[in-house]
C-alpha positions as CSV (number, residue, x, y, z in Angstrom):
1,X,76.6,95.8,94.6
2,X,79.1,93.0,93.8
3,X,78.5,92.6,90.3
4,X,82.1,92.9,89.1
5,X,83.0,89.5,91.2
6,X,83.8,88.3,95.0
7,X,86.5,90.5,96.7
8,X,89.2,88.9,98.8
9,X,90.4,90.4,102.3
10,X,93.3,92.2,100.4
11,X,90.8,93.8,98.5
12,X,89.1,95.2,101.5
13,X,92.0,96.3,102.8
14,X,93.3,98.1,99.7
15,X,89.8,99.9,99.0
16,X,89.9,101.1,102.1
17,X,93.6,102.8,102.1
18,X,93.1,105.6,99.7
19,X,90.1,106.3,101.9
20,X,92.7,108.2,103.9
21,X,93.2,111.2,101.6
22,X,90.0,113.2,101.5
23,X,89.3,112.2,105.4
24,X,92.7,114.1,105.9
25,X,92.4,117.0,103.4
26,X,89.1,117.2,105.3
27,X,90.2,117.9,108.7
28,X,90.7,121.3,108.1
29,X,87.2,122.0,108.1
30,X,86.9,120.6,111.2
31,X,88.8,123.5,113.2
32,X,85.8,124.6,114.6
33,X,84.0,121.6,115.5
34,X,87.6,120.4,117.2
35,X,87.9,123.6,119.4
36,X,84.0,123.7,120.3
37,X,84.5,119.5,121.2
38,X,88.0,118.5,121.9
39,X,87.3,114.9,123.0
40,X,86.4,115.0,119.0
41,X,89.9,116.3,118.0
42,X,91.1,113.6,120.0
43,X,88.7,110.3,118.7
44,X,89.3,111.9,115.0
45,X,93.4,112.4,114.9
46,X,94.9,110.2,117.5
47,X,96.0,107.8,114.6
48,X,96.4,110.4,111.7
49,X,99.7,112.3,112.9
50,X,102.3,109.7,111.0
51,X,100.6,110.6,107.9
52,X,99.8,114.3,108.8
53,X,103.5,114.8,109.2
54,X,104.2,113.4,105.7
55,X,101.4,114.8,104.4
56,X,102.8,118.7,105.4
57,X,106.9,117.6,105.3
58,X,107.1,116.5,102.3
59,X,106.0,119.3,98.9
60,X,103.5,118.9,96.9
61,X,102.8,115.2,98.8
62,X,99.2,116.0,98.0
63,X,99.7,116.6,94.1
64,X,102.7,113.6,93.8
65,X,99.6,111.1,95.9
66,X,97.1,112.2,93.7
67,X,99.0,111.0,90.3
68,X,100.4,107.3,92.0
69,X,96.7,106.6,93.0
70,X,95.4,107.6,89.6
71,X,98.1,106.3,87.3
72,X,99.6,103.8,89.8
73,X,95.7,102.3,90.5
74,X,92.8,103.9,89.0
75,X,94.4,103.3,85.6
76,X,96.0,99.9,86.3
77,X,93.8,97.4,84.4
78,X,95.8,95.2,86.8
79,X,94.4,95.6,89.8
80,X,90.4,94.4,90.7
81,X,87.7,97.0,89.8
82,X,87.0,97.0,93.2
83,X,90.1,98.7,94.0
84,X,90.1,100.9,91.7
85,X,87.0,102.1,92.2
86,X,87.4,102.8,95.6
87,X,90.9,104.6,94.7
88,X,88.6,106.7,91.9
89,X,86.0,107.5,94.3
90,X,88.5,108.6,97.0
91,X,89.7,111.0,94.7
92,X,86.8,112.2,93.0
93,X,86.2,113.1,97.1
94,X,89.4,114.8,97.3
95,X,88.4,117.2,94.7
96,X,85.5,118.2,96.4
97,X,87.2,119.2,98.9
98,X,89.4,121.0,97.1
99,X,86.7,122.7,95.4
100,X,84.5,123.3,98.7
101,X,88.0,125.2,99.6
102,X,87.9,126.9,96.9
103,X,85.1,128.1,97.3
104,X,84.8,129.3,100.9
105,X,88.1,131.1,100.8
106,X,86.6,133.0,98.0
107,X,83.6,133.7,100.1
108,X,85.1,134.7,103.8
109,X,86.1,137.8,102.8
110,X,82.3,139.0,101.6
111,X,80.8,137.0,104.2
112,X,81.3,139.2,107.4
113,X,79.2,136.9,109.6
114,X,81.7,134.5,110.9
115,X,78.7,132.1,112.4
116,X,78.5,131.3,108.6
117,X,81.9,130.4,107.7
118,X,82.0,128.5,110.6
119,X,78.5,126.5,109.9
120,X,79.7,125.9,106.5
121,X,83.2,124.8,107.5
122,X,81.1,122.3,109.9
123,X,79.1,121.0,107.4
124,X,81.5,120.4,104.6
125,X,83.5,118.3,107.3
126,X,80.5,116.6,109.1
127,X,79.6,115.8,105.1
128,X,83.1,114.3,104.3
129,X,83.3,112.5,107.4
130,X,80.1,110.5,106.7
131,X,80.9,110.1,103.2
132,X,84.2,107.9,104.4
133,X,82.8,107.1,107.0
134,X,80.0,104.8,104.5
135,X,82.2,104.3,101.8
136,X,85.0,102.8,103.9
137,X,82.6,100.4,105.8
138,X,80.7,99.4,102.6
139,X,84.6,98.4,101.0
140,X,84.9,96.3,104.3
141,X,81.8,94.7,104.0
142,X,82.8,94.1,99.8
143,X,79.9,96.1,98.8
144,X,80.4,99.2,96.5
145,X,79.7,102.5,97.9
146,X,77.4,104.3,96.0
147,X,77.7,107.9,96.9
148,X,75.5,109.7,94.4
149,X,76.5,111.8,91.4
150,X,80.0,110.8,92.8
151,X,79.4,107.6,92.0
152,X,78.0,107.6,88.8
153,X,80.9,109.6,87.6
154,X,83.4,106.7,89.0
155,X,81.7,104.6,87.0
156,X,82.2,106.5,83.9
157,X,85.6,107.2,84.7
158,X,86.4,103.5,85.5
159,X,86.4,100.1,83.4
């Protein structure tokens, strides 16, 4: 839905960027999947080490991009609600995956079955991967990506 106004190429381009951060907080999940299929390893992260390099070089460059895309965009009244929903849903995504994390490090050690850490791992990252996967395509087509619940809390996040 384009109800906020037209979006320009720029915009595209900018709701796609922040798109970046969960798919790469999400690759973790995909150890499994990468050393079962390596040719997916390979079609996932050929273009990702530049920013996987910052990403673990730098501290806390998770933390420090997290704050400049909220303050620096969600928050900017500035920049095109388009934009900044795109920036807001991106990390709204993020903090899924944190959570997911969370979550299943909490569970491995009661879980002795490793068939089901490994299913799990798989389907949080087959999950994110989709989710970008939609969202970035819909903010290239100008269309808002309308993941649900995630969405819905963008919205009330967002101006």
């Amino acid at each position: 839905m384009s109800w906020r106004g037209s979006t320009t190429v720029s915009d595209r381009i900018f709701a796609c960027l922040p798109y970046l951060f969960p798919l790469i907080e999400g690759l973790g999940f995909g150890k499994y999947l990468f050393r079962q299929f390596p040719i997916l390893k390979q079609t996932l992260v050929w273009q990702l080490p530049p920013l996987l390099m910052a990403d673990y070089s730098i501290p806390f460059a998770e933390l420090i991009i997290l704050f400049a895309l909220y303050f620096g965009v969600v928050r900017n009244e500035n920049i095109s609600h388009f934009v900044r929903f795109n920036a807001m849903q991106a990390i709204l995504l993020y903090i899924v995956l944190i959570l997911a994390g969370l979550i299943l490090h909490i569970l491995v050690p009661s879980i002795p079955i490793v068939f089901i850490i490994e299913t799990i791992s798989n389907m949080i990252f087959l999950g994110i991967v989709a989710a970008v996967g939609y969202a970035v395509v819909q903010s290239a087509l100008g269309r808002y990506a309308e993941i649900p619940t995630i969405s819905d809390a963008v919205y009330m996040q967002v101006r």
